[in-house]
C-alpha positions as CSV (number, residue, x, y, z in Angstrom):
1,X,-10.1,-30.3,14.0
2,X,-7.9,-33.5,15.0
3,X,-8.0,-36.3,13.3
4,X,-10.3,-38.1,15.3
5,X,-12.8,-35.6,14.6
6,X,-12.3,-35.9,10.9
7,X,-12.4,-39.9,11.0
8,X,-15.9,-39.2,12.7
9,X,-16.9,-37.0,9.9
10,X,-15.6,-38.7,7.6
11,X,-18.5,-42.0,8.5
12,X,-21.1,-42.0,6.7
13,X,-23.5,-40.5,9.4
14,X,-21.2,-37.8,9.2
15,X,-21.2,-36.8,6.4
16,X,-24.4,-37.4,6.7
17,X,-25.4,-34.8,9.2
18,X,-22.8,-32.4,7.9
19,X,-25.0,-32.0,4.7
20,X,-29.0,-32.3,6.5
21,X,-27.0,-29.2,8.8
22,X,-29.2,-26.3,8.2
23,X,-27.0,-22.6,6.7
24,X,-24.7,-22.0,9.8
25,X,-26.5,-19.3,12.7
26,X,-24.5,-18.7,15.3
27,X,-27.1,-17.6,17.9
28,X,-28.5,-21.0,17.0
29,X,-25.7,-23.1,17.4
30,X,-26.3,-24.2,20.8
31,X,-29.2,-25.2,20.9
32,X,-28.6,-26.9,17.3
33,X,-25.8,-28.9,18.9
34,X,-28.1,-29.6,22.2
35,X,-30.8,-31.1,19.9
36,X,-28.7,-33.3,18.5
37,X,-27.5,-34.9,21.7
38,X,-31.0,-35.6,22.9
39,X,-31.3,-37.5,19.5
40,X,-27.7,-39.5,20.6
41,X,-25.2,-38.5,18.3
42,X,-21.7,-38.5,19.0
43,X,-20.6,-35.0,20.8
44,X,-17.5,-35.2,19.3
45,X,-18.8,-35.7,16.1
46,X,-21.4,-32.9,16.4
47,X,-18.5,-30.5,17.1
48,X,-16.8,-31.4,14.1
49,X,-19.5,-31.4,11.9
50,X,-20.9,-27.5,13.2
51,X,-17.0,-26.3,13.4
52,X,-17.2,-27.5,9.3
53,X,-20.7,-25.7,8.9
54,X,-18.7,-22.6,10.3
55,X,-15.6,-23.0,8.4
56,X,-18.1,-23.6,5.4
57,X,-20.0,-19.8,5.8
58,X,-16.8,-18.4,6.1
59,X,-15.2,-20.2,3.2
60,X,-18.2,-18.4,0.8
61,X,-16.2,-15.7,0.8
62,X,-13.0,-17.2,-1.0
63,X,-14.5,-20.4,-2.5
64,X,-18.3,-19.1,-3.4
65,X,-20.4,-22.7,-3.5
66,X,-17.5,-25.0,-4.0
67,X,-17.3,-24.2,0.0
68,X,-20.6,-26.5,0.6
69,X,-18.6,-29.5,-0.8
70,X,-15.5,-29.1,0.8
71,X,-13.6,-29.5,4.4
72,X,-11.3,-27.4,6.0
73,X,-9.4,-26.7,8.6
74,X,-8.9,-22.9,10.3
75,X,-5.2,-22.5,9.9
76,X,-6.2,-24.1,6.2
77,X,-9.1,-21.7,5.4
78,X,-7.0,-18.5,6.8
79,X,-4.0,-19.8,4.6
80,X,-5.9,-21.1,1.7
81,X,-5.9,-19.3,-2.0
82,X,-9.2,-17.9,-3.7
83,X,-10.6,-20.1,-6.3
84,X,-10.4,-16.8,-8.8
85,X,-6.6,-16.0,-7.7
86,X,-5.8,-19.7,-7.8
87,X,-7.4,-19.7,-11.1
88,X,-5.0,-17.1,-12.5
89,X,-2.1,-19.3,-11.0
90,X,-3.7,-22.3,-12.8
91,X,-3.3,-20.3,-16.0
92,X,0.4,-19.9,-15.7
93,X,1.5,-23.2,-15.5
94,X,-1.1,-24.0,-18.5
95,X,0.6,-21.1,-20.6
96,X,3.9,-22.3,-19.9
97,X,3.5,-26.1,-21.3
98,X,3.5,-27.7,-17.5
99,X,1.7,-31.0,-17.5
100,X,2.8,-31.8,-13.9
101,X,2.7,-29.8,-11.0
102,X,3.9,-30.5,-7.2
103,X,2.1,-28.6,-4.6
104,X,4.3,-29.2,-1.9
105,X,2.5,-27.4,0.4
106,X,-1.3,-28.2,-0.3
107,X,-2.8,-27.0,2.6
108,X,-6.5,-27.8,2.2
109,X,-6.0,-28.4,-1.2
110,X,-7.3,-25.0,-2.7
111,X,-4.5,-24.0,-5.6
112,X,-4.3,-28.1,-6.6
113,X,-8.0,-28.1,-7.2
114,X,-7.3,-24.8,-9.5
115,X,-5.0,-27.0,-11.3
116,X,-6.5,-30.4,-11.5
117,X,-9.3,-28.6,-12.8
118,X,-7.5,-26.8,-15.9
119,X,-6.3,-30.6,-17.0
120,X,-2.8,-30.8,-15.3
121,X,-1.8,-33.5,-13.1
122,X,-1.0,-33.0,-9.6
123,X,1.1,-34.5,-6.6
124,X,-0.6,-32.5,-3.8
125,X,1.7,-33.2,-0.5
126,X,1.8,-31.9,3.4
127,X,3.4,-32.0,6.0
128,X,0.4,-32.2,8.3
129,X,-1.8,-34.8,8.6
130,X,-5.2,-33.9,9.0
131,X,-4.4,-31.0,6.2
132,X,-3.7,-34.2,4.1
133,X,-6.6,-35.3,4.7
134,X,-8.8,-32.6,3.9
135,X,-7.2,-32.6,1.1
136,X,-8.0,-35.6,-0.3
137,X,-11.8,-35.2,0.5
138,X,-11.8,-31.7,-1.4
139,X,-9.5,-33.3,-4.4
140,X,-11.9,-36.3,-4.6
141,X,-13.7,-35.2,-7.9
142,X,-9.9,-34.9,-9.7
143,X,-8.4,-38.1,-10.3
144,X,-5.6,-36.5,-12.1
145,X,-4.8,-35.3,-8.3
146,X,-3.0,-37.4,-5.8
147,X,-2.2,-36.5,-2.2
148,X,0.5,-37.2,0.1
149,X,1.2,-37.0,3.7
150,X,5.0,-36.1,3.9
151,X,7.5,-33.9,3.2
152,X,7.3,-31.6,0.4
153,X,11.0,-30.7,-0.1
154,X,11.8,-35.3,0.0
155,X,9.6,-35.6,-3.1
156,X,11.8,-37.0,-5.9
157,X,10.5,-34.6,-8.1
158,X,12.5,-35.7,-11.3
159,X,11.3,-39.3,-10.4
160,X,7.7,-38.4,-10.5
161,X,7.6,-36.6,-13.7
162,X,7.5,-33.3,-12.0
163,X,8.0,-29.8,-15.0
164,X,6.1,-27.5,-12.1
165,X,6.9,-26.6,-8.6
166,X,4.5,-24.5,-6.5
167,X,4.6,-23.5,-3.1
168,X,3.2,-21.7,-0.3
169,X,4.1,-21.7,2.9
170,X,3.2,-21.7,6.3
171,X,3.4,-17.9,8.0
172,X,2.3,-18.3,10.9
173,X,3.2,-20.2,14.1
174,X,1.1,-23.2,15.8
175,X,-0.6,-20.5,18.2
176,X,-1.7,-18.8,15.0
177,X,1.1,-15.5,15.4
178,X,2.5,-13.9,12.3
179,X,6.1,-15.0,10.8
180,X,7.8,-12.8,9.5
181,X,11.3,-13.9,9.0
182,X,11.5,-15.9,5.8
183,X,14.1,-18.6,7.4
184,X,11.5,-19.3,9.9
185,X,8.9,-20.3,7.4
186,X,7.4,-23.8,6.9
187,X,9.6,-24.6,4.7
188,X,12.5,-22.0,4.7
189,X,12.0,-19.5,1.7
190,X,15.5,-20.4,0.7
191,X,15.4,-23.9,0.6
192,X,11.8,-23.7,-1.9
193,X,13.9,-21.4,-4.2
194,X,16.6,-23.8,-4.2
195,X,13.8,-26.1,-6.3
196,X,14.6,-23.6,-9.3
197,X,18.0,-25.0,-10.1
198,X,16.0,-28.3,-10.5
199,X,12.6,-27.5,-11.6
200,X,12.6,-24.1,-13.3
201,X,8.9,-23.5,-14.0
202,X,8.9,-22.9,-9.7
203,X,6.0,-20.5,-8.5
204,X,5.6,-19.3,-4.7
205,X,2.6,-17.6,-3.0
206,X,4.0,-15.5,-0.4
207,X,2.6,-12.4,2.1
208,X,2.0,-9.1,0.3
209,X,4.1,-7.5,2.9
210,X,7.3,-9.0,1.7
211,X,10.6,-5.8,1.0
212,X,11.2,-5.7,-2.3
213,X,14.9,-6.0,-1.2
214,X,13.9,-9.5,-0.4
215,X,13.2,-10.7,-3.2
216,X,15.1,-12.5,-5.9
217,X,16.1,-10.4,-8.8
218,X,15.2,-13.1,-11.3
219,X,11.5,-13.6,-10.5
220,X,8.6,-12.1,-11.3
221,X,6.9,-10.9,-8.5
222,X,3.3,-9.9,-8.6
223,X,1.0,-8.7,-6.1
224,X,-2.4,-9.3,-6.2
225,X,-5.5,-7.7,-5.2
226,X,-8.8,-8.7,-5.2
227,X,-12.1,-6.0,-4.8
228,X,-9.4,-3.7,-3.5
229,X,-7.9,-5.8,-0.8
230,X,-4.4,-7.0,-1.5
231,X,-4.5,-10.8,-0.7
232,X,-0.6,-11.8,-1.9
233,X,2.4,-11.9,-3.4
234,X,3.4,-14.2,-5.7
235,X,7.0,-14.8,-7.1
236,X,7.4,-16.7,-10.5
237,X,10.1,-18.3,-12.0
238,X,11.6,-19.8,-15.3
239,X,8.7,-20.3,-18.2
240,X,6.1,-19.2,-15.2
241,X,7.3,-15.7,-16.0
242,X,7.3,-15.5,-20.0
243,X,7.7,-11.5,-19.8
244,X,11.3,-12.1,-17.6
245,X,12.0,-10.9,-14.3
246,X,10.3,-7.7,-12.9
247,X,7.3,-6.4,-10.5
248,X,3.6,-6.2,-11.3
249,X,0.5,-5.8,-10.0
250,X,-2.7,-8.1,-10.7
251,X,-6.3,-6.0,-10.2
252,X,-8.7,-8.7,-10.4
253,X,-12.2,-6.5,-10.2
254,X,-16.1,-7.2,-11.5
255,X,-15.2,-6.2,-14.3
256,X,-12.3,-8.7,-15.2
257,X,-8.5,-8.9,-14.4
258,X,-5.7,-6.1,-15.3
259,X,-2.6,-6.0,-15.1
260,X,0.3,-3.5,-14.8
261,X,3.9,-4.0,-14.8
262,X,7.3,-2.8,-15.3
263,X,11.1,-4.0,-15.6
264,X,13.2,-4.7,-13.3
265,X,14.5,-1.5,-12.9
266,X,11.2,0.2,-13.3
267,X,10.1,3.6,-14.5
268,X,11.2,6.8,-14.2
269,X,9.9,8.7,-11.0
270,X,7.1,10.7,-11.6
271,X,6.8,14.8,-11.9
272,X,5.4,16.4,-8.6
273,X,3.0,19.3,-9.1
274,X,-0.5,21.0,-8.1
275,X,-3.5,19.2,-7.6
276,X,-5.3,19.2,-11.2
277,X,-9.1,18.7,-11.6
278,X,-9.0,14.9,-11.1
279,X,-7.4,12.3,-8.3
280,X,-6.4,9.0,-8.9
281,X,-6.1,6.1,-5.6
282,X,-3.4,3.5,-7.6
283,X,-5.1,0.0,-6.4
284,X,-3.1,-1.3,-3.3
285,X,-1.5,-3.9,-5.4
286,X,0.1,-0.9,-7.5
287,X,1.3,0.7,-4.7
288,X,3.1,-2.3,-2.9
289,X,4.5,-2.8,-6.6
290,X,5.8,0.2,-6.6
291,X,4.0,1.3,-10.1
292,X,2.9,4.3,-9.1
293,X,4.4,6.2,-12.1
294,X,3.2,3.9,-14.1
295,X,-0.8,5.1,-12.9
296,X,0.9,8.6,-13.5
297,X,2.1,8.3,-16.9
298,X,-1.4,6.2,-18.1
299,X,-3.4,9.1,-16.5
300,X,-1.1,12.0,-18.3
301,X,-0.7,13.3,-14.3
302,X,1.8,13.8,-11.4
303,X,2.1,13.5,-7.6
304,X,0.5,15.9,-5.5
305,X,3.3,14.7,-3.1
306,X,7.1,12.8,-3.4
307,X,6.4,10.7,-0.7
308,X,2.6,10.2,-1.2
309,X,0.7,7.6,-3.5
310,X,-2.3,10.1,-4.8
311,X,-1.7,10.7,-8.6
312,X,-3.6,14.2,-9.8
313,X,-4.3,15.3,-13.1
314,X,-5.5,17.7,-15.3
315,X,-7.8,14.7,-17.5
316,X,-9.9,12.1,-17.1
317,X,-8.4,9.1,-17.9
318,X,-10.4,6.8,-16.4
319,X,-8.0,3.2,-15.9
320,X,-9.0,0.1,-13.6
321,X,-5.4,0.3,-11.4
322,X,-6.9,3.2,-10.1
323,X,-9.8,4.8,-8.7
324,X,-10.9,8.3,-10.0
325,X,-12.1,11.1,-8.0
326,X,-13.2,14.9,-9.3
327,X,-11.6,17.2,-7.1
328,X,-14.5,19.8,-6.0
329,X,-12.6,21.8,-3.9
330,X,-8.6,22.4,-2.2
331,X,-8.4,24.2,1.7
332,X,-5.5,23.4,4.1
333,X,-6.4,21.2,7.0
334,X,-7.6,22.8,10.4
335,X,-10.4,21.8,12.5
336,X,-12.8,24.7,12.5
337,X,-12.1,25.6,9.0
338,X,-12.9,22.1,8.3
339,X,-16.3,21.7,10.5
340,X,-17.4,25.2,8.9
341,X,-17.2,24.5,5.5
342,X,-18.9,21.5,5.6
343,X,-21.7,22.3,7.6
344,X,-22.3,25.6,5.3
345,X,-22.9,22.7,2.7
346,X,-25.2,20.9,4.8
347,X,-22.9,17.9,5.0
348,X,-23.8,15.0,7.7
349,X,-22.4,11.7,6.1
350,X,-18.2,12.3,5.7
351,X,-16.3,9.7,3.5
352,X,-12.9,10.0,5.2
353,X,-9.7,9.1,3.0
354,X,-6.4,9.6,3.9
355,X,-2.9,9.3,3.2
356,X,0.1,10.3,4.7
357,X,-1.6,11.9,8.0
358,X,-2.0,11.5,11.4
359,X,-5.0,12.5,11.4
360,X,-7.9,9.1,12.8
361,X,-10.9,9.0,11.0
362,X,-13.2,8.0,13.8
363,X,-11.9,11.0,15.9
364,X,-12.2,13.4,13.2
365,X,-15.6,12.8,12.6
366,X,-16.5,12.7,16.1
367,X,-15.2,16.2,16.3
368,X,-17.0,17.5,13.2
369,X,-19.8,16.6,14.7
370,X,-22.3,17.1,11.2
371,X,-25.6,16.8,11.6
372,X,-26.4,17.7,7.6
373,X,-28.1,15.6,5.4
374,X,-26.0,15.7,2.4
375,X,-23.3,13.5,2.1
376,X,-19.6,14.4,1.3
377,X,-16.0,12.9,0.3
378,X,-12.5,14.2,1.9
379,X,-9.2,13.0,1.3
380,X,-7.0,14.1,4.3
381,X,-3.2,14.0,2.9
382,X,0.0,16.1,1.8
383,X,0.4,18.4,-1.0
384,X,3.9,19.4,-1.5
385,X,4.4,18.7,2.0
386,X,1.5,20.6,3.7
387,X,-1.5,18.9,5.0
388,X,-4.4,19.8,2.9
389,X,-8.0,18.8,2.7
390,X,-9.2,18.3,-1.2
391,X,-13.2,17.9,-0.8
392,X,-13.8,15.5,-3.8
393,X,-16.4,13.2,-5.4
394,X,-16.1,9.7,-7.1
395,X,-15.7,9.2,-10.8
């Protein structure tokens, strides 16, 4: 969306038609947007409103129904915080006595609204425009908030009042490809964490994917996953990180947020034996922490491999960092041993896990070929460095 096209929307028969828009259907969008034409509205401001009724569905996802009252842009949404992640982030600078926070990267606006709505004051900035903009419209119930169209890193932070500093920036190029190379982000990763020496309460949201030889060995750096899916990194500085420096993992779930951490120089690696009764999937933000062993030690069990992230134990010890399977039955992997045994037991609907393998789901289960009707779990993976099959069930 340029800025035209927001200035359009913006009108009062914009915004207008952007809320009498029915729920977005795209099979019905053409005709939608061909209606209104006959009825002369502006094509250019029909696009923009059914690109927002898009952006809108989408946004449900991350925003729930906050997205019906808000604008985005694509590179914004794509970029943009969950409200419950942004929440947590809220919470820190709460916790550690921060009254003003800069957002010098707002984006659409999604982590200032988190903290405009937990009472602290915000100076929202970007360097884009029309993300400015958006912005404003989606900070317009906060009047704590204010937004700027500038420079993040010019803000006279000291001058403003400023005691909170949070960032996230931009990862991927104009054309939408992956950055990769923190001195290419928008801004530089060094020259954010340069804001600490002024401004220690300084938190970043970064990409989960991030080394841990990357990053600075006085933060706090804590991936986060949400339902499973590990959505980022975040590194947290000064009073944002009231436990001192170290890695942890966030599990926010429907049944509440956990956390698991460890020092800086974490645990002690974690025994390697035979598969017990019971194994335990860490959550993906565990494993990108590296807190494995910490899984192992909480579930009194061991790796069925050194270089493999399945913990197995002898116990049930059921813990929300990890997901519990009963392990039914053990057979090393081969294709015809494989198809045999599960069509003895009638099996035509496979689970297929797997972990340190090869092997492709899809094709497996193409060459299976089970036609059963009971339905079965696998977890394809090493055991002490052979490839075994452990036929198991869910906890």
């Amino acid at each position: 969306m340029d800025a035209a096209g927001l200035t359009k929307l913006l009108s009062p028969t914009g915004w207008a038609l952007l809320s009498a828009l029915p729920p977005y259907d795209e099979r019905r969008t053409m005709a939608l947007s061909e209606r209104l034409r006959r009825e002369g509205l502006d094509p250019e401001l029909i696009a923009a409103a059914l690109t927002q009724s898009r952006l809108r569905a989408k946004a449900h996802a991350k925003f729930g129904d906050f997205a019906e009252g808000m604008l985005f842009t694509p590179a914004g949404l794509e970029q943009a915080t969950r409200l419950t992640v942004a929440a947590h982030h809220a919470r820190r600078y709460t916790a550690a006595g921060v009254s003003t926070v800069a957002d010098l990267t707002c984006g659409i606006g999604a982590d200032s609204m988190a903290f405009a709505g937990v009472g602290l004051n915000v100076l929202a900035v970007d360097l884009d425009e029309v993300s400015a903009s958006v912005a404003t419209v989606n900070l317009r119930h906060f009047p704590e908030a204010e937004v700027r169209h500038g420079d993040g890193l010019a803000v006279d932070l000291e001058a403003e009042g400023v005691d909170g500093v949070y960032a996230d920036p931009a990862r991927r190029t104009s054309s939408g490809s992956r950055v990769f190379d923190p001195a290419a982000y928008e801004p530089p990763l060094d020259a954010v964490l340069g804001l600490r020496a002024r401004i220690p309460a300084l938190g970043l949201k970064l990409g989960p994917g991030v080394p841990h030889s990357a990053l600075p060995n006085d933060a706090e750096a804590q991936w986060v996953s949400v339902d499973g899916d590990v959505v980022e990194l975040g590194l947290w500085f000064g009073p944002l990180a009231p436990d001192g420096p170290g890695r942890s993992a966030l599990v926010l779930r429907p049944d509440g947020a956990h956390v698991l951490r460890s020092g800086v120089d974490g645990p002690a690696a974690p025994p390697v034996g035979p598969v017990g009764g019971y194994l335990y999937e860490p959550d993906g933000a565990v494993i990108r922490a590296g807190l494995v062993a910490e899984v192992a030690t909480a579930v009194q069990g061991r790796l069925v491999d050194r270089t493999i992230a399945y913990v197995t134990s002898d116990v049930l010890r059921p813990t929300p960092t990890a997901t519990a399977y009963r392990v039914l039955d053990t057979l090393p992997f081969g294709l015809k041993r494989l198809r045999t045994y599960l069509r003895e037991r009638d099996v035509g609907r496979l689970t297929i896990k797997k972990r340190g393998t090869a092997v492709v789901p899809e094709q497996l289960r193409a060459q299976l070929s089970l036609r059963g009707s009971a339905e079965s779990t696998i977890v394809l993976t090493r055991v002490d460095g052979r490839q075994q099959v452990l036929v198991v069930e869910p906890v």
